[in-house]
C-alpha positions in Angstrom: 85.0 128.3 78.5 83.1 128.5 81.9 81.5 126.7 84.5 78.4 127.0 82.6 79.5 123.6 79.9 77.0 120.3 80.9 78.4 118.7 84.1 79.3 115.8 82.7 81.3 114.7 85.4 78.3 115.4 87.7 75.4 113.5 86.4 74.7 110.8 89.1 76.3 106.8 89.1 73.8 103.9 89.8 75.1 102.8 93.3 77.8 99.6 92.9 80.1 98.4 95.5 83.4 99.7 94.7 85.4 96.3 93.9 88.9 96.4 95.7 91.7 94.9 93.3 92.3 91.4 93.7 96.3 92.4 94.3 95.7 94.1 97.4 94.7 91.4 99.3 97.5 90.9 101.1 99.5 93.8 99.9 101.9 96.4 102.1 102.7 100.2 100.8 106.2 101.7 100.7 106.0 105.0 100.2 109.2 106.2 98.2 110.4 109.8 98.1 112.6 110.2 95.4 114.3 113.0 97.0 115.4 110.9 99.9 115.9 107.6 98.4 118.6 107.7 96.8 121.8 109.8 96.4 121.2 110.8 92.8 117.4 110.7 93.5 116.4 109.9 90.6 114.1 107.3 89.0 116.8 105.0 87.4 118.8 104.8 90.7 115.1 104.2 92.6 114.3 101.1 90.4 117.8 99.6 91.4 116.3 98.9 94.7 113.3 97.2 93.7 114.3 94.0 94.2 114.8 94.6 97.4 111.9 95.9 98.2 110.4 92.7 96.7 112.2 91.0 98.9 111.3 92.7 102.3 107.9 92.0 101.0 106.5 95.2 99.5 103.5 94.7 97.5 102.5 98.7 96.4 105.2 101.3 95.7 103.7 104.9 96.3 106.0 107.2 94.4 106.1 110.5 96.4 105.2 113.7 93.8 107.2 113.5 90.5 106.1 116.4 89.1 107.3 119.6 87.8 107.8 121.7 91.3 106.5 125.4 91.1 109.3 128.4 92.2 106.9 131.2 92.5 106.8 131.1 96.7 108.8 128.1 96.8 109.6 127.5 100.1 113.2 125.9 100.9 115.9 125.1 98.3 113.8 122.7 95.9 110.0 124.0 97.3 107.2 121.2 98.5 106.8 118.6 96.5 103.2 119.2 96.5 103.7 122.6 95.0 103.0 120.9 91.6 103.6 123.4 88.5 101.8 120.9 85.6 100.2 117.8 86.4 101.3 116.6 83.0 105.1 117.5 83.6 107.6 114.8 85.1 110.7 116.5 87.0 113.5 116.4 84.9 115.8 116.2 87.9 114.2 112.8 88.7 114.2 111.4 85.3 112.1 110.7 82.1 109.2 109.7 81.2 110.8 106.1 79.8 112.7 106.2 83.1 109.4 106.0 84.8 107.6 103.7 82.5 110.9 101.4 82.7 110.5 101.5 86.6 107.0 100.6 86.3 107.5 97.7 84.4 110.1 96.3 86.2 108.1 96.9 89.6 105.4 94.7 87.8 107.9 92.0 86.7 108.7 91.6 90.5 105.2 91.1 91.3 104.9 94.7 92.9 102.3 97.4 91.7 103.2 101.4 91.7 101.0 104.6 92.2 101.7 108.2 91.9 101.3 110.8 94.8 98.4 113.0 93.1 97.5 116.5 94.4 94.6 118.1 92.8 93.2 120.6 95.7 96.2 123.6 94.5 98.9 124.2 92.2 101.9 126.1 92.6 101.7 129.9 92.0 103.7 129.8 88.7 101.4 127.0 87.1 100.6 127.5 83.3 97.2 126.1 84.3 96.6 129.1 86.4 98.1 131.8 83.6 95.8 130.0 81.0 92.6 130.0 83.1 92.5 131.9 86.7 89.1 131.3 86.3 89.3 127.7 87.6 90.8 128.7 90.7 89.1 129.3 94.0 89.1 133.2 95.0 88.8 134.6 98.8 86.4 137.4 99.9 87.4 140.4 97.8 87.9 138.3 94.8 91.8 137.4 95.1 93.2 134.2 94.5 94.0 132.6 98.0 95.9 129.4 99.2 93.9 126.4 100.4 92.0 128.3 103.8 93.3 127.5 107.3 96.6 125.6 106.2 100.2 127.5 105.9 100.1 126.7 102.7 101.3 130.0 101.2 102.9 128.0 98.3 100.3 126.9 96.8 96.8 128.1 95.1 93.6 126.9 95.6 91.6 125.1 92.3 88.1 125.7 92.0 86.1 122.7 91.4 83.0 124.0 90.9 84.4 124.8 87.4 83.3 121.8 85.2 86.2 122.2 83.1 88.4 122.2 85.9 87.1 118.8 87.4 87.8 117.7 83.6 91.4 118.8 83.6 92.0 116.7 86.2 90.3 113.5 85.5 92.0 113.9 82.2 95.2 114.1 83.8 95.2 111.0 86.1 93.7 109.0 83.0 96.8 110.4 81.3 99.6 108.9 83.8 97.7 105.2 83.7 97.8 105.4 79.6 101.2 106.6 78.9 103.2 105.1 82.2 101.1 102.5 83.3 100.8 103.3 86.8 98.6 101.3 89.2 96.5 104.0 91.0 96.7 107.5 93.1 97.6 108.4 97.2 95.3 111.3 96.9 96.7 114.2 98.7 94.3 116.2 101.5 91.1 114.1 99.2 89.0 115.6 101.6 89.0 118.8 100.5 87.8 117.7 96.6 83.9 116.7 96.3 83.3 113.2 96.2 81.4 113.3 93.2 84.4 113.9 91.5 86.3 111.0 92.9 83.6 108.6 92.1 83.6 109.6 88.7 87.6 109.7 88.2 87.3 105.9 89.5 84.8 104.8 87.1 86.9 106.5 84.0 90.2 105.0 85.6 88.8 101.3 85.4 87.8 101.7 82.1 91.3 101.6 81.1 92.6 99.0 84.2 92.2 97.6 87.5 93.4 100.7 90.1 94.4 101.5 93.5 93.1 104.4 95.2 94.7 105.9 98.6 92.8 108.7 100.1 94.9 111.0 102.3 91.5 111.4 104.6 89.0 109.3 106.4 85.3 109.1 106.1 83.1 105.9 105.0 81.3 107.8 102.5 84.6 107.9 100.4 84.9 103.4 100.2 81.7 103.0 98.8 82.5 104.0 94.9 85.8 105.9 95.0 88.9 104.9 97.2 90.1 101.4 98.2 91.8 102.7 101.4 92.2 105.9 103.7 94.6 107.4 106.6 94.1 105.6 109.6 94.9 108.8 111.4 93.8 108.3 114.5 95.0 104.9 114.5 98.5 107.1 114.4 97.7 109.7 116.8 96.4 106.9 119.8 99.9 105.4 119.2 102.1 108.6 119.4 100.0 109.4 122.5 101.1 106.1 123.8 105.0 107.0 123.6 104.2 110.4 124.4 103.2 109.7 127.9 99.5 111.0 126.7 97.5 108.2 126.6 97.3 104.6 126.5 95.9 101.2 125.2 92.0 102.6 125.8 93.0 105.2 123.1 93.6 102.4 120.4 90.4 100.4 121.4 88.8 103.5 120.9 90.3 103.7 117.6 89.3 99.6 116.5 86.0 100.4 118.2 85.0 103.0 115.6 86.7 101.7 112.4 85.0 98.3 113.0 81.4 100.2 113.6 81.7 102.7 111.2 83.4 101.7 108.2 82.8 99.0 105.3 84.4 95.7 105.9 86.1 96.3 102.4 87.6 99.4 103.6 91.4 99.5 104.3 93.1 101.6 106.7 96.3 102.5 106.1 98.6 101.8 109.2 101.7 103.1 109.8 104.2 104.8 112.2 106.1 107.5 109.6 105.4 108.9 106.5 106.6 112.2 105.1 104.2 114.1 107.7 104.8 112.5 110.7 108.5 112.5 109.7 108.8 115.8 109.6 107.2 116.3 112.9 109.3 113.6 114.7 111.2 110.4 114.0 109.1 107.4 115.1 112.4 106.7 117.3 111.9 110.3 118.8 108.0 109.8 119.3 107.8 106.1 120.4 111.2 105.6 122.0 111.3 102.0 123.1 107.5 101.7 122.1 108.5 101.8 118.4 108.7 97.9 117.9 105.6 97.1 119.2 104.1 100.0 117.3 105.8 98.3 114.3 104.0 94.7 114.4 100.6 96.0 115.8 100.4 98.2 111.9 100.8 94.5 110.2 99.1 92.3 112.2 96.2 94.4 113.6 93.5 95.5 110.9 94.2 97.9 108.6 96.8 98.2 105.1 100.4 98.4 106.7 102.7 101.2 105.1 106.2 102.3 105.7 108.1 105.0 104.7 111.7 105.9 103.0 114.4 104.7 105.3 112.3 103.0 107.9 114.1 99.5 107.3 117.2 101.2 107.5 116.1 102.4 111.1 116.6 106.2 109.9 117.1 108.4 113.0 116.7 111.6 110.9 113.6 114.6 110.3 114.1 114.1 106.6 114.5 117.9 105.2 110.8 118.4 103.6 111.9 120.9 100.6 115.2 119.8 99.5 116.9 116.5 98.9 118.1 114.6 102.1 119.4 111.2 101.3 118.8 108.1 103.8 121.8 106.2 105.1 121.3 102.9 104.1 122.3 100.2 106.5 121.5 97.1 108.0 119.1 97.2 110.8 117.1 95.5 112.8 113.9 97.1 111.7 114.1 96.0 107.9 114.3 92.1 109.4 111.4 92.8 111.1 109.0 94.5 108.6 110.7 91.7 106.4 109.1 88.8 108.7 106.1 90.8 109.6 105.2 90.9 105.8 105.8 87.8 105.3 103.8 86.5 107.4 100.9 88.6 106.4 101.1 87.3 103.5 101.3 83.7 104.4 98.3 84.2 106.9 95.1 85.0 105.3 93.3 86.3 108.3 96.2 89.3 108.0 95.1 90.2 104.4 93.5 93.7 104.1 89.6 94.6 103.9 86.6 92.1 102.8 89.7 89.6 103.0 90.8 89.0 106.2 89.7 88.9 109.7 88.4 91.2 112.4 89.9 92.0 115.5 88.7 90.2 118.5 89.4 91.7 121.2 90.8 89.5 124.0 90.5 91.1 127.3 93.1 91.0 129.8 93.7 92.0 133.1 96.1 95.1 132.3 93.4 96.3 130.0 95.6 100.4 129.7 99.1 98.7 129.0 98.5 95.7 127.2 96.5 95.1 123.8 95.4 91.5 123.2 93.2 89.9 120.5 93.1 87.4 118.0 92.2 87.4 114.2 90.9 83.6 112.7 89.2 82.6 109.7 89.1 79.3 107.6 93.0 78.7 107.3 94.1 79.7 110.8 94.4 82.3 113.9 96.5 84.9 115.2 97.1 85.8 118.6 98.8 89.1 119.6 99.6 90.6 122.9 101.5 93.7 123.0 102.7 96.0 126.0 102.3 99.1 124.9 103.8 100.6 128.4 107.6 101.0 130.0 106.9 98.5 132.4 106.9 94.7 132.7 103.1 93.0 132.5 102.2 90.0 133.8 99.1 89.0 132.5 96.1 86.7 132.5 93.3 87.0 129.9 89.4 86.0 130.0 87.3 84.2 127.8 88.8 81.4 125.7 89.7 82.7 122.3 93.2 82.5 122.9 93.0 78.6 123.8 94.9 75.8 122.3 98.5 75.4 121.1 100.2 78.0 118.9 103.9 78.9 117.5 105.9 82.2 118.0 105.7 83.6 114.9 109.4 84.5 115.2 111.1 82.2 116.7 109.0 79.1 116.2 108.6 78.0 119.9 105.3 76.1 120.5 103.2 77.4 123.6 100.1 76.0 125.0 97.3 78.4 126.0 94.6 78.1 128.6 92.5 79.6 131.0 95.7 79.2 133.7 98.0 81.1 130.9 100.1 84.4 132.4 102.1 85.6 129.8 105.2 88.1 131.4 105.7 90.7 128.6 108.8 93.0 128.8 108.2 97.0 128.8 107.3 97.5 124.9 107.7 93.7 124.5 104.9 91.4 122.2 104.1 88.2 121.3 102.5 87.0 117.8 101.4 83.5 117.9 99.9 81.3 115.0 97.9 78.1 114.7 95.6 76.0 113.1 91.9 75.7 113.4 90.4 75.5 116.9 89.3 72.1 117.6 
């Protein structure tokens, strides 16, 4: 069979507002890595710790890659992750496939939801897919099969998705993990680099069967309007690690809010955070942020966007998690997981902090230290937010225009009440904040 079957999967959709499900309203990710979660890494020992990741106030579990790792080119003792040998497979090192179902099920009996980390731009080398038909596969300028083009990705071989059948192979295998485990949705690895015709018509085909959650591992409007509930909020990342690197400051995140407000859908989420496996790898948020990190922390929740954190981050791991082999966390008590626990919470509780079409914009309260500290406040019908956050290592005193921030609020943490006004300076510590919360403006 060859690219020249119908395009079924191309023929073209009537335009409809993707609908966002009506559990991510106020929900956070956790992106879990198997290989690092746990000692025995597997799925059983995983779903243990779902009730307390209930409890700290998680509302999607994003499973990191389960499948079948390929060991042609592997790279490290276990390979990458997404080096994925058959999209069908489960890792038997990880579990079974009524090990996953079973962690599924009791995720949704604690009122949490769970997608799978799905990479369809490559495979691994070794793939049965690739043996069966190297036709599918993308080839480079003398006709040999090549890795996905400007990435070290030597691991990995590119698909071709020009190949109708290809494109079907796919779809069919996403339908295949929402039929037979139930799972709530995709993170789309590097989405980007797959047309977005094809996403658009995976999305329609996954609804069919239920309600889903889409995460695209990119960022572009275009991809909101019939495909992918949320995206990377990249640069969101970037303007904060510039921040604790000493290469930028608070205009760099204005710049950020500036754009994402202008530019994409209100129903669009951006996914916040300050790890994942990427930026892990690259640096700790400890060694990027230094004694920025907290501040970096509660502006992810309570600024726009859909809040995510990583393996380990409650536990205030220190450690470059090894990418290709297991590397479990430490799990402790630390002052990180009561704070993620209190700043979920309160998102929550406070609908003008729920994601997308749902809760409120930013508006921007200036102030008069406009490159160290970030001020604004979020309202709509059921109450306001205030944040200021000093974003630099030294001490601010501040005073802010316009009247936004006016009237009586309570510290969100400790409960203290504070009265506002035009008079107000607020003296904010290096990396210090304040989140404030009140009723209705009179």
């Amino acid at each position: 069979m060859t690219a020249t079957k119908p395009a079924r999967r191309h023929v073209p959709q009537p335009y409809v507002h993707l609908t966002n499900p009506e559990w991510t309203k106020s929900a956070t990710l956790y992106q879990l890595h198997l290989w690092h979660f746990t000692p025995e890494g597997t799925l059983n020992a995983a779903a243990e710790h779902l009730p307390r990741l209930a409890e700290l106030g998680v509302g999607v579990v994003w499973l990191s890659p389960i499948h079948e790792v390929g060991e042609r080119n592997r790279k490290g003792a276990w390979g990458s992750p997404y080096a994925i040998k058959d999209h069908r497979s489960l890792d038997s090192r990880l579990g079974t496939m009524d090990d996953l179902r079973d962690l599924v099920r009791r995720a949704h009996d604690l009122g949490m939801h769970v997608i799978l980390d799905w990479v369809g731009n490559h495979t691994s080398w070794d793939a049965p897919l690739l043996e069966a038909h190297p036709d599918w596969y993308a080839r480079d300028w003398k006709g040999d099969l090549r890795p996905p083009l400007w990435f070290d990705w030597d691991d990995v071989v590119s698909v071709d998705y020009g190949v109708e059948d290809l494109r079907e192979y796919m779809a069919d295998a996403m339908a295949y993990w929402v039929r037979e485990a139930d799972v709530d949705g995709y993170r789309c690895d590097a989405a980007g680099l797959i047309p977005l015709d094809f996403w658009e018509t995976v999305r329609a085909e996954l609804e069919a069967i239920k309600p889903v959650f889409l995460l695209a591992e990119w960022e572009s409007r275009e991809l909101h309007a019939r495909a992918f509930d949320a995206s990377y909020a990249s640069p969101w990342a970037e303007a904060v690690f510039a921040i604790g690197e000493g290469r930028g400051d608070v205009g760099g995140l204005c710049v950020y809010y500036a754009w994402d407000e202008g530019f994409f859908p209100r129903e669009a989420m951006r996914m916040t955070y300050v790890s994942n496996h990427d930026a892990n790898y690259a640096g700790t948020e400890f060694e990027r942020l230094g004694p920025l990190v907290e501040a970096a922390i509660v502006l992810s929740v309570v600024g726009s966007g859909i809040p995510m954190i990583y393996t380990g981050q409650e536990a205030g791991n220190e450690k470059r998690l090894a990418f290709f082999e297991p590397d479990p966390v430490e799990w402790r008590e630390h002052p990180h997981g009561d704070l993620y626990r209190r700043l979920f919470h309160l998102k929550r509780a406070t609908t003008a902090l729920w994601n997308g079409s749902w809760g409120a914009p930013m508006l921007q309260v200036i102030n008069d230290s406009p490159s160290a500290v970030l001020s604004f406040v979020r309202e709509d019908a059921n109450g306001r937010v205030f944040a200021a956050l000093n974003f630099s290592g030294e001490a601010q005193d501040v005073t802010f225009r316009a009247d936004l921030h006016h009237g009586t609020w309570s510290d969100a943490f400790v409960g203290d009440e504070i009265t506002l006004d035009e008079g107000t300076r607020l003296t904010l510590a290096p990396g210090a904040y304040r989140v404030l919360v009140a009723g209705l403006r009179d």
